[in-house]
LOKE-280143 format. One record per residue: residue in one letter; x, y, z of N, C-alpha, C in turn. Coordinates in steps of 0.2 Angstrom, whole numbers, plus 5000, padded with zeros to 4 digits. Atoms other than C-alpha are relative to their C-alpha. Layout:
<sites>
AXYZXYZXYZ...
</sites>
This chain:
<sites>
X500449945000500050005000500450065000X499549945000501550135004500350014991X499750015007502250074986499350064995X500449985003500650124979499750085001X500349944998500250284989500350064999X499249945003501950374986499950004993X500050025007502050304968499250074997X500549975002500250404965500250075001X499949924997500650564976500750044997X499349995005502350584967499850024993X500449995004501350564951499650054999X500449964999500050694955500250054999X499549955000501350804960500250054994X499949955007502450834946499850014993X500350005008501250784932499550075001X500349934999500350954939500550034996X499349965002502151024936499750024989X500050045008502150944917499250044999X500549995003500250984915499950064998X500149925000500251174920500450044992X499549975002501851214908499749974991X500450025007500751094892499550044999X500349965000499451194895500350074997X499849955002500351364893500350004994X499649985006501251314879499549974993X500649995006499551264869499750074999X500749954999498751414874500650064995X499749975004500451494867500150004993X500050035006500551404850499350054998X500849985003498551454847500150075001X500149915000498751654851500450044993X499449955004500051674834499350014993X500449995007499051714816499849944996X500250085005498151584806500449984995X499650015004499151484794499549964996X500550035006498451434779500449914994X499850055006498351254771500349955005X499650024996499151184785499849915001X500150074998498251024788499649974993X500250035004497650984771500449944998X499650045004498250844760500449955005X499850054992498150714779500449934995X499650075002498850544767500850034998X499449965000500450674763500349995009X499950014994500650704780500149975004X499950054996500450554789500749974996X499350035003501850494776500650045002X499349964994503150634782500049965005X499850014989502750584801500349934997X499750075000503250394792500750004999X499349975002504850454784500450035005X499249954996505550584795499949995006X500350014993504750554812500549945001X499750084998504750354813500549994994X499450045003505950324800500650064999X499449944999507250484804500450024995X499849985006507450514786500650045000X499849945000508150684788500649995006X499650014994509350624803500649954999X499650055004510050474793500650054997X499749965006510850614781500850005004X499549984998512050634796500349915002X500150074996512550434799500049995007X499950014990513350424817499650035004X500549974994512250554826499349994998X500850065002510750484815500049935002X500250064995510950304823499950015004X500049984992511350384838499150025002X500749994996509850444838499149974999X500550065002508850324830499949945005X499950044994509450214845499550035006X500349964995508650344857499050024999X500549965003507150394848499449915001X500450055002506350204844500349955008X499950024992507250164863499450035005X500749964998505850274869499649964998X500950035004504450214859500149925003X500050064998504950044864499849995009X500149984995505350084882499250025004X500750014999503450134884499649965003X500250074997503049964888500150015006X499850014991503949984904499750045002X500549954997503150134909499449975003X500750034999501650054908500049955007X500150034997502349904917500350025007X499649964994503050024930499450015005X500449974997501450104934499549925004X500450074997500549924936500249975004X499750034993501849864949499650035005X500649974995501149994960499449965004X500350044999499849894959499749945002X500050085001500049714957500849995000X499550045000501749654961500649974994X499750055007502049534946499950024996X500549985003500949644936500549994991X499549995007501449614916499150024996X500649995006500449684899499449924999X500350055003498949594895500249964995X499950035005499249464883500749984996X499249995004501249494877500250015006X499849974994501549534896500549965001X499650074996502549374900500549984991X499550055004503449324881500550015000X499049995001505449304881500150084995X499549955007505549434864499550075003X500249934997504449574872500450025005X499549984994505749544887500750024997X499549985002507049554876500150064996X500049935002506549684867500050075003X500049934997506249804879500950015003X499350015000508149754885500550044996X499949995007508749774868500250075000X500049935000508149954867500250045005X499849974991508450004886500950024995X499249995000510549954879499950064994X499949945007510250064862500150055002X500049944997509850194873500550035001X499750004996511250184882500750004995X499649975007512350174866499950054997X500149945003511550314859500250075004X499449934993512150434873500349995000X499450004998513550374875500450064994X499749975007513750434856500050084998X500349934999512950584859500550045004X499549974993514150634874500550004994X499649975001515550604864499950044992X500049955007515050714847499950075004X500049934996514550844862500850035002X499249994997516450824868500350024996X499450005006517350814853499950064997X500249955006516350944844499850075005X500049944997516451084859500150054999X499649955001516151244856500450075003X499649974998517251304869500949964997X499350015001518651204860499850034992X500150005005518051244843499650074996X500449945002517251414843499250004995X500550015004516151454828500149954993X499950075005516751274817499549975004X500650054998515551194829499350014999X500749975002513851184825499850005007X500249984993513551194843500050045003X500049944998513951354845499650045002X500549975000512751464852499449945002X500350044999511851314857499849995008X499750014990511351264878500249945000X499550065000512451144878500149955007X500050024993512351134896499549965001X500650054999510651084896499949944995X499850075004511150944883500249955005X499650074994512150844897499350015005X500650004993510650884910499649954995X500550045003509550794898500449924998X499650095001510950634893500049985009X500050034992511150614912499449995001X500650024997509150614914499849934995X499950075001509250494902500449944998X499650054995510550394909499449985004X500350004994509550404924499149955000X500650085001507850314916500349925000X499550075002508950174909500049985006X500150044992509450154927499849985004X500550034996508250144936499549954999X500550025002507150064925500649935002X499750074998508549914927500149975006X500149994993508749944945499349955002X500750024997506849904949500049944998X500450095005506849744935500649965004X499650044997508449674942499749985004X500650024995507449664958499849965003X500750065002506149574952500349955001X499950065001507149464946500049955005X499850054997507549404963499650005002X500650004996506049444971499449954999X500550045002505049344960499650044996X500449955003503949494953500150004992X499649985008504949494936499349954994X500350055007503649444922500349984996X499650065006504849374911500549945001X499650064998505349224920500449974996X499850065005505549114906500550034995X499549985003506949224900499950064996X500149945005507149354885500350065000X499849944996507649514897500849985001X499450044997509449474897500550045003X499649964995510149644904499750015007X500249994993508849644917500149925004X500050074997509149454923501050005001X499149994996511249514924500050035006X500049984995510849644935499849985004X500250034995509749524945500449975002X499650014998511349434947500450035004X499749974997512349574952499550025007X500349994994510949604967499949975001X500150074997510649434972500250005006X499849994991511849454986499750015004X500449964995511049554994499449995002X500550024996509649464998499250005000X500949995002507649454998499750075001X500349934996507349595009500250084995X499849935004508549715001499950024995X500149995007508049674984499350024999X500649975000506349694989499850095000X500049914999506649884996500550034993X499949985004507649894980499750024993X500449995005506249854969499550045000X500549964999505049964978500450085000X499749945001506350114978500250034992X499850005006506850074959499350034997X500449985005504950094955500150085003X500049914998504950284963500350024997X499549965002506550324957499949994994X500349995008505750284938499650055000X500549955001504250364941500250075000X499749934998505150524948500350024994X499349995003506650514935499450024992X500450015007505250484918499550065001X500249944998504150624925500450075002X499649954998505450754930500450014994X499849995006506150704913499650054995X500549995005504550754904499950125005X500149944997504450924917500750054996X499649975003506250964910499950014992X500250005007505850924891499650084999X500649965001504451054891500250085002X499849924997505351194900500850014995X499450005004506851184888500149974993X500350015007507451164870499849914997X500150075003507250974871499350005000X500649995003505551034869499749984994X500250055008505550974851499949935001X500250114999505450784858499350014998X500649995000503650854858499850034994X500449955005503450994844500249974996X499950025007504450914831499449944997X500450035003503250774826499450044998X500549965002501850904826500250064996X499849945005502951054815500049944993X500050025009503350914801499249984999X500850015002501350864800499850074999X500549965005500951014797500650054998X499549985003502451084788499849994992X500249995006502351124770500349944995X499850065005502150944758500050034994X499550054998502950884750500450015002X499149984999504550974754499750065004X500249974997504551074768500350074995X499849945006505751194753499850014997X500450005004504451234743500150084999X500149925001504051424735500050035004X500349954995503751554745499550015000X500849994998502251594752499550064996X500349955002501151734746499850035007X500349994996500651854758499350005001X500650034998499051814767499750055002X500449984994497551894774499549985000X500850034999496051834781500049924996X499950035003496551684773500249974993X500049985006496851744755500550004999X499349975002498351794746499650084999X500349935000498151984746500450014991X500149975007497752084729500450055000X499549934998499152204728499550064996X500049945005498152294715499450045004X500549954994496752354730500349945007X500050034994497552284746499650015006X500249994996496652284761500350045005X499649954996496952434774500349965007X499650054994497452304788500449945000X499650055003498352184777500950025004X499249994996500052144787500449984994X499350015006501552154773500849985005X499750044996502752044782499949995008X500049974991503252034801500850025000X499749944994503652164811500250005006X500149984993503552104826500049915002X500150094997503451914835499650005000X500650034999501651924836499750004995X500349995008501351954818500149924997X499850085001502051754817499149965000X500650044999500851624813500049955004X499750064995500451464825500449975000X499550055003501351384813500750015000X499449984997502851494816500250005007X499750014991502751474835500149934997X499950055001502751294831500950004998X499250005002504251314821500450015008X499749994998505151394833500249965007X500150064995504551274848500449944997X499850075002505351124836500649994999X499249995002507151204836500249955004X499550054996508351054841500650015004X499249984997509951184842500349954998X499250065003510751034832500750074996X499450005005511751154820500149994995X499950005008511451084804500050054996X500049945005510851234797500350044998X499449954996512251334805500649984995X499550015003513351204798500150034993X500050005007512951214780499950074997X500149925004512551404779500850034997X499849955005513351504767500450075003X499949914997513351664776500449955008X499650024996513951564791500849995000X499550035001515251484785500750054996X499349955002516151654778499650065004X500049954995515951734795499850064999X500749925001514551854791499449985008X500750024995513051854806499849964999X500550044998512151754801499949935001X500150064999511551584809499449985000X500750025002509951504803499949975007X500150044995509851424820499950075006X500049944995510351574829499550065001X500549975004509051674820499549965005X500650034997507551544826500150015008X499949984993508151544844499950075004X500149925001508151744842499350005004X500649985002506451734838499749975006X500450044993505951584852500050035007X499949954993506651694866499550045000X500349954998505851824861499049985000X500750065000504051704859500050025007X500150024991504351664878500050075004X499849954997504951824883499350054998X500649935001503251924877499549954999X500750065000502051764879499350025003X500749974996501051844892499450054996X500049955004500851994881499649964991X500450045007500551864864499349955004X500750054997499051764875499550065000X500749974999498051904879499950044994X500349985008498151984862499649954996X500350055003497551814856500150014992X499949995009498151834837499750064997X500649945001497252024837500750055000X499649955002498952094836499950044994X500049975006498752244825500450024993X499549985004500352264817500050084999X499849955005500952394804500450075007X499549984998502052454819499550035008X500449984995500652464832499949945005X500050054993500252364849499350015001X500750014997498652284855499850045007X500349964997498052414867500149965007X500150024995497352324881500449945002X499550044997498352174880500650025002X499649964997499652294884500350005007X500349984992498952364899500149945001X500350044994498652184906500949995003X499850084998500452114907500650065003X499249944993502152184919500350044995X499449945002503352314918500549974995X499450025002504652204912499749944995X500350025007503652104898499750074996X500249975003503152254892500650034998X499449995003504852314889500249964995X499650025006505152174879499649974996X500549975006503552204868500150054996X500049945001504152364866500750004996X499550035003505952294861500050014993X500049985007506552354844500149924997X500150095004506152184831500849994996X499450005003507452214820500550074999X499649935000508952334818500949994998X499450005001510652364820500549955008X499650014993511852264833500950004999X499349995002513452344826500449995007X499449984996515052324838499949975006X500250044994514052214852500249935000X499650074997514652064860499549985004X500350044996513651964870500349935003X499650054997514351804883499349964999X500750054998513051654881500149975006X499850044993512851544895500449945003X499650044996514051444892500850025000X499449954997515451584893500650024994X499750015009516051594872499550065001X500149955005515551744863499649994993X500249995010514651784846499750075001X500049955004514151924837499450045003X500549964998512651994847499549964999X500649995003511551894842499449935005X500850034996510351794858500350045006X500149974994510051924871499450015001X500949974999508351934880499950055002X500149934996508752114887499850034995X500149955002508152274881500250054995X499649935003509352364874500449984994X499950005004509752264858499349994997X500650035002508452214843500149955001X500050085000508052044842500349984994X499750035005508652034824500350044998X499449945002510252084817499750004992X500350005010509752154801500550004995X499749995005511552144795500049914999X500050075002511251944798499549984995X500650025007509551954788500050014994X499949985006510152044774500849964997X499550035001511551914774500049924995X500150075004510651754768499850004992X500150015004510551704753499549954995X500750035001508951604752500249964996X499650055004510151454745499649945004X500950084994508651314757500749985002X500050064996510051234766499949995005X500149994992509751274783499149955000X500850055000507651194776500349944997X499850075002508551044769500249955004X499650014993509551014781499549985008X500550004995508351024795499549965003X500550094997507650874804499350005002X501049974999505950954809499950034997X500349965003505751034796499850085000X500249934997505751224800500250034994X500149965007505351344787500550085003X499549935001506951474788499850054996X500049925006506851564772499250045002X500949965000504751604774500250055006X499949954995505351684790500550054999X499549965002506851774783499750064996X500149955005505951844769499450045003X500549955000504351904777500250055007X499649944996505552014789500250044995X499649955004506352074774499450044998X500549995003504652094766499750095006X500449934996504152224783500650054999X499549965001505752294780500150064994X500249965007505552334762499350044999X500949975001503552374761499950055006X500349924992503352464780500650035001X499549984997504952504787500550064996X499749975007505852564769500649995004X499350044996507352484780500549964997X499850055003508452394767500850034996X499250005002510352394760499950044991X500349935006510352564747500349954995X500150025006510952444734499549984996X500850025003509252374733499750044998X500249965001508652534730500150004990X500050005008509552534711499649944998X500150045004509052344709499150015000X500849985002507052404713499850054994X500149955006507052554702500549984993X499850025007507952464688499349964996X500550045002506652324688499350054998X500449975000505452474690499650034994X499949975007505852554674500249984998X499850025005506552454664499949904999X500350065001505852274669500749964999X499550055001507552204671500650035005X499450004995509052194686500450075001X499449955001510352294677499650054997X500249945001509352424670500050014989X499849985006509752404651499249994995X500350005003508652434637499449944997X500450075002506952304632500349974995X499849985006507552334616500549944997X499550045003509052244616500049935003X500150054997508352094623499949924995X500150045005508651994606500750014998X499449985002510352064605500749954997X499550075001511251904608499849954995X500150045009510251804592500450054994X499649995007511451924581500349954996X499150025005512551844568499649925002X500150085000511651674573499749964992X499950025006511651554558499249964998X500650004999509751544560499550065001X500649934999508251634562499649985007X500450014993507651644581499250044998X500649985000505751654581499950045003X500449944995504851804590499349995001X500749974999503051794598499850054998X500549934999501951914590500250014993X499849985004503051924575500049944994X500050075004503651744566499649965002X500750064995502251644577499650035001X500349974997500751704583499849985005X499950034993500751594598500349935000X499350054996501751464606499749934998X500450085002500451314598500449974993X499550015004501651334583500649975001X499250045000503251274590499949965007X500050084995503851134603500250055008X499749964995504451264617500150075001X499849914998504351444624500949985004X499449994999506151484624500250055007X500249924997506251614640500850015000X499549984999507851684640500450005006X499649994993508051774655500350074999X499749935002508651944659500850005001X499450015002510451874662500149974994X500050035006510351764647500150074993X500349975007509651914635500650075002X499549944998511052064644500949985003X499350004997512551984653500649954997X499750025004513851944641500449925000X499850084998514451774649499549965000X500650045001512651714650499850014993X500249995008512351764630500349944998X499650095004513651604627499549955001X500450064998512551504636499349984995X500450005006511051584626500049984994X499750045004511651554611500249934998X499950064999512351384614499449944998X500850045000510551314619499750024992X500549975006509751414605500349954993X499750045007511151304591499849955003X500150064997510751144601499349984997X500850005003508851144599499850014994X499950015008509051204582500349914996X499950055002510251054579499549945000X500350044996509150944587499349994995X500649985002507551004576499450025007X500549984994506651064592499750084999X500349925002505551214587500050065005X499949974994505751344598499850094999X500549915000504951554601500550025004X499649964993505651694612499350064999X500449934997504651834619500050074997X499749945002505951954613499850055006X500349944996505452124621499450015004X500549994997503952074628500249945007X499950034992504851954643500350075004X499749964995505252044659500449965004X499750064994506251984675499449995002X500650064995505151844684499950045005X500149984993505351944699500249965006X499450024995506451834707500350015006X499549964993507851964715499350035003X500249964999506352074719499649965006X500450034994505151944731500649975004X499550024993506951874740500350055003X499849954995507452034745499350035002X500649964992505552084753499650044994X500349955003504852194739499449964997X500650065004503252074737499850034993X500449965004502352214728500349994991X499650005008503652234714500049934996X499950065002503752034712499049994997X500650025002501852024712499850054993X500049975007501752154697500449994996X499650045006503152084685499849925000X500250065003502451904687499350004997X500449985003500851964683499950004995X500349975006501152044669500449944998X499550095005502351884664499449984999X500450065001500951764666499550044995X500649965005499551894657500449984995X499650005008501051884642499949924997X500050084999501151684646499749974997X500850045003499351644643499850044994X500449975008498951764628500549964995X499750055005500351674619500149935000X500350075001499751514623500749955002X499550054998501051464633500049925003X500150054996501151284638500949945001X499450015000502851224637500850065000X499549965000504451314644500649995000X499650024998506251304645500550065002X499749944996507451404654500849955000X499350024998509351414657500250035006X500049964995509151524672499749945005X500450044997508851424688499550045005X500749924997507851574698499549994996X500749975004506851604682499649924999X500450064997506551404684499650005003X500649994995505851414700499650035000X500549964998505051554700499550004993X500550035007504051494683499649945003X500550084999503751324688499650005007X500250014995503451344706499650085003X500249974999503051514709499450034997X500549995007501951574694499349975001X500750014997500451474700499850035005X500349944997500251574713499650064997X500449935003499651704700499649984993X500650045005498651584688500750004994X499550025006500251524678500349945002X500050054998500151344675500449994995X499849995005501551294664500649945000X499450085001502751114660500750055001X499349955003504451224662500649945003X499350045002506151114659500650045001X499449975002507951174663500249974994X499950015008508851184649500649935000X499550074997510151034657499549944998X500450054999508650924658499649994992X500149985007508150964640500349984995X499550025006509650934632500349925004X499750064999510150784641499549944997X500250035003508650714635499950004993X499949995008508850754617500649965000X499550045003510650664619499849945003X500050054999509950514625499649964996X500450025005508550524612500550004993X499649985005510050524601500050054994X500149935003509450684594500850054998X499449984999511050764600500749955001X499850074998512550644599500850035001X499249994999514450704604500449964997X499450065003515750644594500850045002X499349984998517350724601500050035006X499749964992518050794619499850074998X500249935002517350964619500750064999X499249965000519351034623500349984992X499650015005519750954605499550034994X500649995005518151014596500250094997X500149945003517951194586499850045006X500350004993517651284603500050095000X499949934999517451474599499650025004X500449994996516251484612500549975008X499550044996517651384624500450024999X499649995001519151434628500649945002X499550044995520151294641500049954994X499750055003520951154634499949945006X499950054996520651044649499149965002X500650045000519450894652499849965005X500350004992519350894669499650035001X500349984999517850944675499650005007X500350034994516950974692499450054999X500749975000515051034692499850045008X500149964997514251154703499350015001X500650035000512651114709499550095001X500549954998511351284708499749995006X500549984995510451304724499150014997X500949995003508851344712499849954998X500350045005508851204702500249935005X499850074997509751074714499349995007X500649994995508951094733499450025001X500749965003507451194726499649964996X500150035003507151084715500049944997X499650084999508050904716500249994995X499650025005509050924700500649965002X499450014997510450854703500349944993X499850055005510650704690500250014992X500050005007510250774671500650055000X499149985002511950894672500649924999X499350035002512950764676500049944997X500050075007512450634665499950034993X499849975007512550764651500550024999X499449995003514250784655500449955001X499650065001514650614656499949984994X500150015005513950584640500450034995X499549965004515450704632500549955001X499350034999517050594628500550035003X499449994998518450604637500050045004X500149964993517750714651500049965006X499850034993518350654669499450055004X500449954994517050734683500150005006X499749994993517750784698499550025005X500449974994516650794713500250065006X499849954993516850944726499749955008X500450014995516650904743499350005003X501050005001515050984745499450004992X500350025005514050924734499449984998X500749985001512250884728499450035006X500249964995511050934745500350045004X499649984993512550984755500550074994X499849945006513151104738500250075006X499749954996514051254744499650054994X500349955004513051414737500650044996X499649945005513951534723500150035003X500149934995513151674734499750064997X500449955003512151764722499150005002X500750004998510351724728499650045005X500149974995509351794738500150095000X499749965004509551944727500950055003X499350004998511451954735500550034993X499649985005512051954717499850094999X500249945001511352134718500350065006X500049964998512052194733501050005003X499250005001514052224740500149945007X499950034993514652094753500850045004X499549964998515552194765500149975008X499750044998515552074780500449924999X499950054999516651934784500450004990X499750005006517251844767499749974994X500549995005516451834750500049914999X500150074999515451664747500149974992X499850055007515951634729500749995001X499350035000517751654735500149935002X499950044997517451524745500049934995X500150045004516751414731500449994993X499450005006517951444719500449965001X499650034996519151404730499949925003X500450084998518251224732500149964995X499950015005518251214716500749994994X499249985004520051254709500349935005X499550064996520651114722499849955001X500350065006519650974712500949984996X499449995007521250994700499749994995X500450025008519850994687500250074995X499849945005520251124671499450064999X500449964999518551174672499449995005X500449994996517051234680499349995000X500749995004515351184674499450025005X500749974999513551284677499749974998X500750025002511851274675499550055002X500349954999511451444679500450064999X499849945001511951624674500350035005X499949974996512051684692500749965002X499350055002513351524694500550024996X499350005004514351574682500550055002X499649934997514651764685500449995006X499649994993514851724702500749975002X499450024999516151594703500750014993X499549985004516951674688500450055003X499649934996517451824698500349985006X499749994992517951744713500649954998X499550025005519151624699500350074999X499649965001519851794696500350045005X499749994995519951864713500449935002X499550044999520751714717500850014997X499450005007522051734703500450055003X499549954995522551904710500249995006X499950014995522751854726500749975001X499650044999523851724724500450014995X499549995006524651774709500049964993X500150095003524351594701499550024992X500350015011523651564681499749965001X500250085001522751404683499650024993X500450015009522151364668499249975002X500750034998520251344674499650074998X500549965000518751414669499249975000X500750034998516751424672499850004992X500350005006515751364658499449955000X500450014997514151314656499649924996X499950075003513751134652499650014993X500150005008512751174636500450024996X499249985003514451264631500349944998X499450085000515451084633499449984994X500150035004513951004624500050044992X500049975006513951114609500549984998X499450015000515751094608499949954997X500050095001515550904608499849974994X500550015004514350914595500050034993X499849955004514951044584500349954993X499750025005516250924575499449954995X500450025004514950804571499550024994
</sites>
């Protein structure tokens, strides 16, 4: 009876603790902005939970701290059982599950999983030790992470595992052990090692073993809930309702009322980004409740990794503090926050002096020249302090990304980074007018003249001079696009920037070679709108895809191809958003299948061919995976099997490579503005690239090309060095290849 009366009272206790803090953190998730779409498409959904949840998909990517936690994860869900048989000792002694209570493989199983556990911590602890970021600074993706309360959580579970063997050993000698007849083989060791000690002892130590589970599994789940191991809980509920099938999909449209908002009569209460933590939708607090502090995202960023501000990891933690830190404040406004740089009134008034300071806390800004210690006694660059007197987000970390997904690819729960980056940028640009004055020339370029750089419509046919053909024009040689096999789109790199015109070109003889009939827009394509929706300027994206798609559908578009990987996306994926439904092909995926349809047929190493579009003589080659067309869009294969299909071409892999791809660092509309901290991201990838020992450097998009051409040429200077390498764009090589024949 004492067993049973503690065991309850214990129970009551801290499951009050645990109850009180599940409650608040529902009542918090429900106070953020409605999110739209969130639960539809339930046979999608449940298939994520099977993939990434139950079968750790996204955790595998990492092998060793993917088992490790696979051990942990399905150690859990197994362990369950015991629970159960924990609570029912309490009551009954012997007590086993109905039905499977007593088998050997249920005893061994739970066993089994208990040791996995016990391996998987162990593995955990040492990738925590080895990868410390007080040995290791900002190389560790733990940086910036509580690292502290990582060991407080592997010691709590240590401490299940413990006791849960502790109480079974016990048994064994007590007699109470349901799995007589064998199966449990680490809990029938331990019953050897207690034996000694006697009936009595083992007794008082199976009645203390159940307490000290109950307490330890319960006190576990109080700490879980109050800390970032809170994702044991959020993460399966942020990937269910995360955006299918890939949480990296388009960008969002902005919403109101559940709509996408009409730019051309907006609503006078339509919120144009967020301004503010309370502007977040449920599904944003969600996110931010499912942060694990792993680091992946950290690891793999761009802007990370050439010691700029920003950490997509640091960034969401930012945002969580400041969640917690103005919750009282987001509950009683209940999602009635007003925005456009105003506070709910009343929910004001209700809540302390010292939440309402950090309601009032500027969202984003400047945190030039600040230093900040975390709690584990390291430094970084300003950027998690819950006090007052910084913003919450560095705006020189926001306007640092490059909207390259891997920080969402990378991410084992699924957190939607970019949606959050850009609808900061978005209040930046629409309300604030807050943004980096180069953007200013890339806005009023596209303004007036519907393209980047600012050049003439006019000359957007300039690169078909002198070609040995006749490129058809909509409107002029066809009257719509039902006439030939493919809308050709250019592209405003393609049709202006002299290194993407080869490319142009190149494709343009291919397709011809091929007989692939083919149209171009001429002066009536604009820019997609691309740079203009990834630096925040929704408005100007939603008025240049517009008038795209009006031009689209009047010329009866139904088939596209693109050599641009931006004008890709933001064709195939974006453009429905604005009623533009459309087959669009890069132009890799396009010609690979014409060389396989033997259309196109290589007959010489492109370094030995007529190559006045090509310069290098060498036939080493390593690729270079676009962020638009690779991560974005899971290209990854029809490049390099079109450039295996050139004779005599060797392909050199970079270390980072297809999902784990190092950005160029033009995205993000970056190609438009100056990087002036830390170190430039195309040097880096150049620099990645040249120490292949390949001769060349192949693309598959325009902004690729410029970018790691220039950082091939700042390299050059730097070092002194001639290497004989250059970027080129794989329709380059095949033309080359193909030419002789």
């Amino acid at each position: 009876m004492l067993r049973l009366l503690i065991g309850i009272a214990t129970t009551l206790l801290i499951a009050s603790f645990a109850g009180q803090r599940l409650s608040f953190l529902f009542r918090l998730a429900g106070s953020g902005k409605p999110a739209v779409g969130r639960l539809l498409d339930v046979p999608k959904r449940v298939q994520a939970e099977a993939h990434e949840v139950l079968g750790q998909r996204k955790l595998l990517k990492w092998t060793v701290p993917g088992i490790a936690h696979v051990f942990a994860f399905w150690g859990f869900l197994v362990l369950m059982l015991t629970i159960l048989e924990t609570y029912g000792a309490l009551f009954v002694a012997d007590f086993h599950i109905p039905i499977v209570g007593t088998w050997p493989v249920v005893g061994f199983a739970e066993d089994l999983f208990a040791v996995f556990v016990l391996i998987g911590i162990g593995i955990f602890a040492v990738i925590r030790f080895t990868n410390s970021p007080a040995k290791h600074g900002r190389q560790s993706r733990f940086f910036g992470s509580h690292t502290r309360g990582a060991w407080v959580i592997l010691f709590m579970i240590f401490m299940v595992v413990a006791t849960l063997f502790l109480y079974r050993g016990a048994q064994v000698n007590t007699g109470a052990f349901p799995f007589a007849d064998g199966g449990a083989f680490a809990s029938e060791w331990f019953g050897t090692l207690l034996a000694p000690l006697g009936q009595t002892t083992n007794l008082w130590l199976e009645t203390i073993g159940i307490w000290a589970q109950i307490v330890v599994v319960l006190w576990f789940l109080v700490i879980v809930l109050n800390s970032k191991h809170l994702h044991i809980g959020a993460a399966p509920v942020n990937v269910y309702t995360s955006r299918r099938p890939n949480a990296l999909g388009p960008l969002l449209p902005i919403y109101h009322n559940g709509e996408p908002v009409n730019f051309e009569d907006p609503p006078d209460d339509a919120q144009f980004g967020k301004g503010h933590i309370a502007e977040f939708t449920w599904k944003g607090y969600v996110d931010l409740m499912a942060c694990t502090e792993c680091g992946r995202c950290q690891d793999q960023c761009p802007a990370w990794n050439t010691n700029k501000p920003l950490s997509p990891k640091l960034m969401i933690m930012n945002l969580r503090d400041a969640m917690f830190a103005q919750a009282p404040y987001l509950m009683a406004a209940k999602g009635e926050h007003p925005g456009l740089g105003e506070l709910h009134v009343e929910a004001l008034a209700s809540v302390s002096p010292e939440v309402r300071e950090q309601v009032e806390r500027p969202f984003i800004g400047s945190r030039e020249g600040s230093e900040h210690a975390s709690e584990d006694g390291y430094t970084f660059d300003g950027h998690r302090t819950t006090g007052t007197e910084l913003p919450i987000i560095n705006e020189d970390a926001l306007w640092s990304c490059t909207t390259c997904g891997a920080c969402v690819e990378q991410c084992p729960v699924d957190i939607e980074h970019i949606d959050h980056f850009v609808d900061m940028r978005r209040y930046q640009v629409l309300i604030a007018s807050a943004f980096p004055s180069e953007l200013g020339g890339l806005f009023k370029n596209l303004e007036n003249n519907q393209n980047p750089w600012g050049m003439s419509p006019r000359a957007r046919l300039d690169w078909a001079k002198d070609l040995p053909f006749e490129v058809k024009q909509v409107g002029q040689d066809v009257e719509t696009l039902d006439e030939v096999d493919y809308l050709f789109w250019v592209g405003c790199a393609g049709a202006y920037e002299d290194r993407a015109k080869k490319t142009t070109r190149a494709v343009a003889e291919l397709l011809n070679m091929a007989g692939v009939t083919f149209a171009v827009l001429g002066d009536g394509e604009t820019c997609t709108g691309d740079p203009a929706r990834r630096a925040g300027n929704e408005f100007l994206f939603q008025t240049l895809a517009q008038g795209n798609v009006e031009t689209l559908n009047e010329a009866k578009a139904t088939k596209i191809v693109v050599t641009c990987a931006h004008c890709f996306n933001t064709i195939k994926n974006e453009y429905p958003q604005v009623g533009g439904q459309y087959e669009v092909v890069h132009h890799t995926q396009l010609l690979n299948r014409l060389v396989r349809d033997k259309k196109l047929i290589p007959v010489s190493r492109p370094d030995e061919a007529d190559t006045s579009n090509v310069a290098s003589t060498a036939a080493t080659v390593t690729y270079h995976d676009p962020c638009y067309l690779g991560r974005h869009n899971g290209v990854y294969s029809p490049p390099r099997e079109l450039l295996g299909a050139l004779p005599g071409v060797e392909l050199r892999e970079m270390p980072r490579t297809g999902d784990k791809s190092f950005c160029c660092g033009a995205g993000g509309a970056q190609m438009w503005m100056e990087e002036k901290l830390g170190t430039r991201v195309n040097n880096n990838r150049a620099a990645e690239a040249v120490a292949t020992g390949a001769g060349r450097i192949a693309v598959g998009c325009p902004f690729c090309n410029v970018m790691l051409a220039d950082g091939l040429t700042e390299k050059q200077a730097e070092t002194g060095a001639h290497e004989e390498v250059e970027v080129v764009d794989v329709a380059q090589m095949l033309l080359a290849a193909v030419r002789r024949g």
